[in-house]
C-alpha positions in Angstrom: 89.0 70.4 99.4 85.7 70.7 98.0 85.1 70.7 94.1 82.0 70.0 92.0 82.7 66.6 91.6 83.5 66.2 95.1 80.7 62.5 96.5 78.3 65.4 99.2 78.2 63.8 103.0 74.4 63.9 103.6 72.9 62.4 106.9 69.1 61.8 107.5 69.2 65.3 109.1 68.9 66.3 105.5 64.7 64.9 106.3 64.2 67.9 109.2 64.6 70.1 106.0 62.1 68.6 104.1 59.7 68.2 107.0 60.3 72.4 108.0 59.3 72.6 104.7 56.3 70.4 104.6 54.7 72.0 107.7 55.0 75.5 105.9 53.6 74.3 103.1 50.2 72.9 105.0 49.5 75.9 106.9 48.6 76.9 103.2 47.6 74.2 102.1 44.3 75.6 100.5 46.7 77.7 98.1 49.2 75.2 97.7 46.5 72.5 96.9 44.5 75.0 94.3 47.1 75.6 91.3 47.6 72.6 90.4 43.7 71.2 90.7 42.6 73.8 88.1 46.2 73.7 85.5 44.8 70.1 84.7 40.9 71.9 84.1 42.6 74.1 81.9 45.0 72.1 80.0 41.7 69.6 78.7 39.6 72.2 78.2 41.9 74.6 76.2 44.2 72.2 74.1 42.7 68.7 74.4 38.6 69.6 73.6 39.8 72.7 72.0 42.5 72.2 69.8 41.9 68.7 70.6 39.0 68.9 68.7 40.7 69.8 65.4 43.6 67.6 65.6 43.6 63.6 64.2 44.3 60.8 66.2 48.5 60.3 66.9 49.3 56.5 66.5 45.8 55.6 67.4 45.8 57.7 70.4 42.6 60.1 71.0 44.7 63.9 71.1 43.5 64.0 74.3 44.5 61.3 75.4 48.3 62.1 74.4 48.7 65.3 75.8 47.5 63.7 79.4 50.9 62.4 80.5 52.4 65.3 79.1 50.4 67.4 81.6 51.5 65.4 84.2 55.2 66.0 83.4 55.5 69.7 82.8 53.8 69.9 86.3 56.5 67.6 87.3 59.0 69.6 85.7 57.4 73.2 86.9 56.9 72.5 90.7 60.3 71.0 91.2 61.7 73.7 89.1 59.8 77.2 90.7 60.4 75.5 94.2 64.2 75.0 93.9 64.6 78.3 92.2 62.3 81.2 93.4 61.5 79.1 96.8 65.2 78.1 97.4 66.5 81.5 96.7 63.6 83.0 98.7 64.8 80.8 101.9 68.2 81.3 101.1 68.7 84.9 100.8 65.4 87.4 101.9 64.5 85.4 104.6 67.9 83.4 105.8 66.2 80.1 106.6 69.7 78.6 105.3 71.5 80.9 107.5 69.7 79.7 111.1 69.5 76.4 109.9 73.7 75.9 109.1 73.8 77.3 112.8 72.5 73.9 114.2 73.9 70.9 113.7 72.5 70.2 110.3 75.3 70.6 108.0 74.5 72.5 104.1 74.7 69.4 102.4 72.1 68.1 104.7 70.3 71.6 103.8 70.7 71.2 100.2 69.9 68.2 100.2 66.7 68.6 102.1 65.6 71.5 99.7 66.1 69.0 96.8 63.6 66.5 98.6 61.4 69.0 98.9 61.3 70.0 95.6 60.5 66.2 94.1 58.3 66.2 97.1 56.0 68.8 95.6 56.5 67.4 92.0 54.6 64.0 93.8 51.3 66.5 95.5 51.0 67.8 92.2 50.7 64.4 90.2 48.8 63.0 93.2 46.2 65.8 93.0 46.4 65.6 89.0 45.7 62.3 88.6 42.0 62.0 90.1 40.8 64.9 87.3 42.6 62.8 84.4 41.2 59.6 85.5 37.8 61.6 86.1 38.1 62.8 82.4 38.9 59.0 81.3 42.1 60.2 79.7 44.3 57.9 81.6 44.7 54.2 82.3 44.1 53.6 86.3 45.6 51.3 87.6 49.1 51.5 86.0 48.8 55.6 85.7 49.4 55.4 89.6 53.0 54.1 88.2 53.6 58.1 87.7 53.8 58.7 91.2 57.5 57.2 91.9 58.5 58.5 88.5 57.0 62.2 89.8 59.5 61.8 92.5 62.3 60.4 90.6 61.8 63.5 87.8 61.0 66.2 90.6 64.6 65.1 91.5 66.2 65.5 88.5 64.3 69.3 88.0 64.9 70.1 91.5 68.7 69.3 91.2 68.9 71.4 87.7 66.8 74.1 89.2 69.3 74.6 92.4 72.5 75.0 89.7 70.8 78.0 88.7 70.0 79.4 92.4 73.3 78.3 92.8 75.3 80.8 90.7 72.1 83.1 90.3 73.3 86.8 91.3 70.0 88.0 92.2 66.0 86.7 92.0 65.9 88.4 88.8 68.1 86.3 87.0 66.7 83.6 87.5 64.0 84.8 85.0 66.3 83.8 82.1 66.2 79.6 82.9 62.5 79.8 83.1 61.9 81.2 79.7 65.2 79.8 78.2 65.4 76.4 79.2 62.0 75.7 81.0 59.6 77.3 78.3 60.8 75.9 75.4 61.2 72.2 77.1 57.3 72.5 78.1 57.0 73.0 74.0 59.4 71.3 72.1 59.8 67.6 74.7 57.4 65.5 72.8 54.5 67.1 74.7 51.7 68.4 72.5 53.1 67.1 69.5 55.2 63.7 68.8 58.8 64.6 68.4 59.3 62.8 65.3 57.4 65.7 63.4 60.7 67.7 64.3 63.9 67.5 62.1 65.5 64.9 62.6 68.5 67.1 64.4 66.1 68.9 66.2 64.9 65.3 67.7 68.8 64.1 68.6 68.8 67.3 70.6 65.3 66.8 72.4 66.8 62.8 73.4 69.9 64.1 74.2 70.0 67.5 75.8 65.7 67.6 77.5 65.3 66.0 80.4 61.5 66.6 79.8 61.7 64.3 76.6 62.3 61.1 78.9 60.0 62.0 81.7 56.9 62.2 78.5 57.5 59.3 77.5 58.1 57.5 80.3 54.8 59.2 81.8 53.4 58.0 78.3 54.0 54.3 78.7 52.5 54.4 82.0 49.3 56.3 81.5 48.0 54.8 78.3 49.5 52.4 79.1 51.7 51.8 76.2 54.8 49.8 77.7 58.2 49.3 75.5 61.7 48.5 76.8 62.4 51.6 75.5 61.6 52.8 79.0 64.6 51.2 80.4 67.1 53.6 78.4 64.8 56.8 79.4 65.3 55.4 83.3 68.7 55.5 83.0 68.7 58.7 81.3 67.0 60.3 83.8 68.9 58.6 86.9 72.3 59.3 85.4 71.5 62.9 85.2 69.8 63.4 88.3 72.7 61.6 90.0 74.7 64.6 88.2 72.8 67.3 88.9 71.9 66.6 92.5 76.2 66.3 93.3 76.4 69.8 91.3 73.7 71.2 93.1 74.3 70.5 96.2 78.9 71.3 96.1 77.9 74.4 94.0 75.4 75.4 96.7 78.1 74.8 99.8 80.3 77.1 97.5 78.4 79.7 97.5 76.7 79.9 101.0 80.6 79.7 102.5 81.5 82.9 102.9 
């Protein structure tokens, strides 16, 4: 008997997902590849020469310069997030790619599963296309900013794994609307991103460790694009494996749940 707990048995199967998924996604590629190209134009030209402009150096750091990893991890966060919920639910229940899929051999963990690689597969083309406008810019540290391309994966895990909990026990599309401007919105705000967390009460920044994924991936994407290394970074790694470990289990025994009828 299955429970949420319950250790999923995935097979390498779960990798014909993820390639479906991939071939879908290059036969529009031109306005899959588009989105996240101009976000980074906008995100230096709005906040970091905009506001940039009126805001003081943080800890030595050009403003600019700050807010560049954080970029790179609410795109992490975003991608993984949209494609596990909208996508997912999309697949799932309008156009019952779950549905033919569960009638081959592929099993639904190996679905789910495949669906979740997918997701931290996007999170990666979003950093990889990301990082050549940064670098361009001279925001970011090249080499050791290509670091943030195994941590998109590892955080485009984590989101993707959170994200399918909500498709999950979602009753329709529409509901899916309350996450994105509950949990997702004010993360992109309040997770050490355009401001350090240590301007917020001190609760308020036990709260942002504890319960925001997006505070570890910043800071983690932080060390690595300045670069600004501490061992710090080992205690945000385990953070963010522990809960992905978590969520992805969740994810994937609340999904088999729900699509056993």
């Amino acid at each position: 008997m299955y429970h949420i707990w319950s250790m999923p048995r995935i097979t390498r199967r779960a990798w014909k997902v993820w390639h479906r998924n991939l071939v879908v996604f290059f036969r529009t590629w031109q306005v899959n590849f588009f989105p996240p190209l101009i976000e980074a134009f906008l995100y230096l030209f709005a906040i970091g020469m905009g506001i940039g402009t009126y805001v003081k150096d943080i800890d030595g750091t050009p403003y600019i310069n700050f807010i560049a990893p954080a970029i790179l991890a609410i795109s992490v966060m975003n991608s993984a997030f949209f494609e596990c919920t909208y996508g997912s639910y999309v697949r799932m229940y309008y156009q019952k790619s779950f549905d033919a899929m569960i009638a081959t051999p592929l099993s639904i963990e190996d679905v789910i599963a495949g669906e979740l690689l997918w997701g931290a597969t996007r999170s990666v083309m979003y950093v990889i296309i990301m990082l050549p406008v940064l670098a361009a810019f001279g925001v970011i540290s090249i080499p050791a900013s290509l670091l943030a391309i195994p941590l998109a994966f590892l955080g485009g895990l984590m989101f993707a794994g959170i994200a399918m909990c909500f498709t999950a026990i979602t009753p329709s599309i529409d509901t899916l609307n309350y996450p994105s401007f509950l949990l997702i919105t004010p993360m992109a705000l309040f997770s050490g991103t355009f401001f350090p967390i240590t301007l917020l009460p001190v609760l308020f920044q036990y709260f942002a460790l504890a319960l925001l994924p997006l505070t570890h991936l910043v800071a983690i994407m932080r060390m690595l694009t300045l670069p600004a290394f501490s061992w710090t970074i080992l205690l945000h790694l385990a953070w963010i494996v522990i809960v992905t470990s978590v969520f992805c289990v969740v994810a994937i025994n609340l999904m088999r749940k729900r699509l056993i009828v």
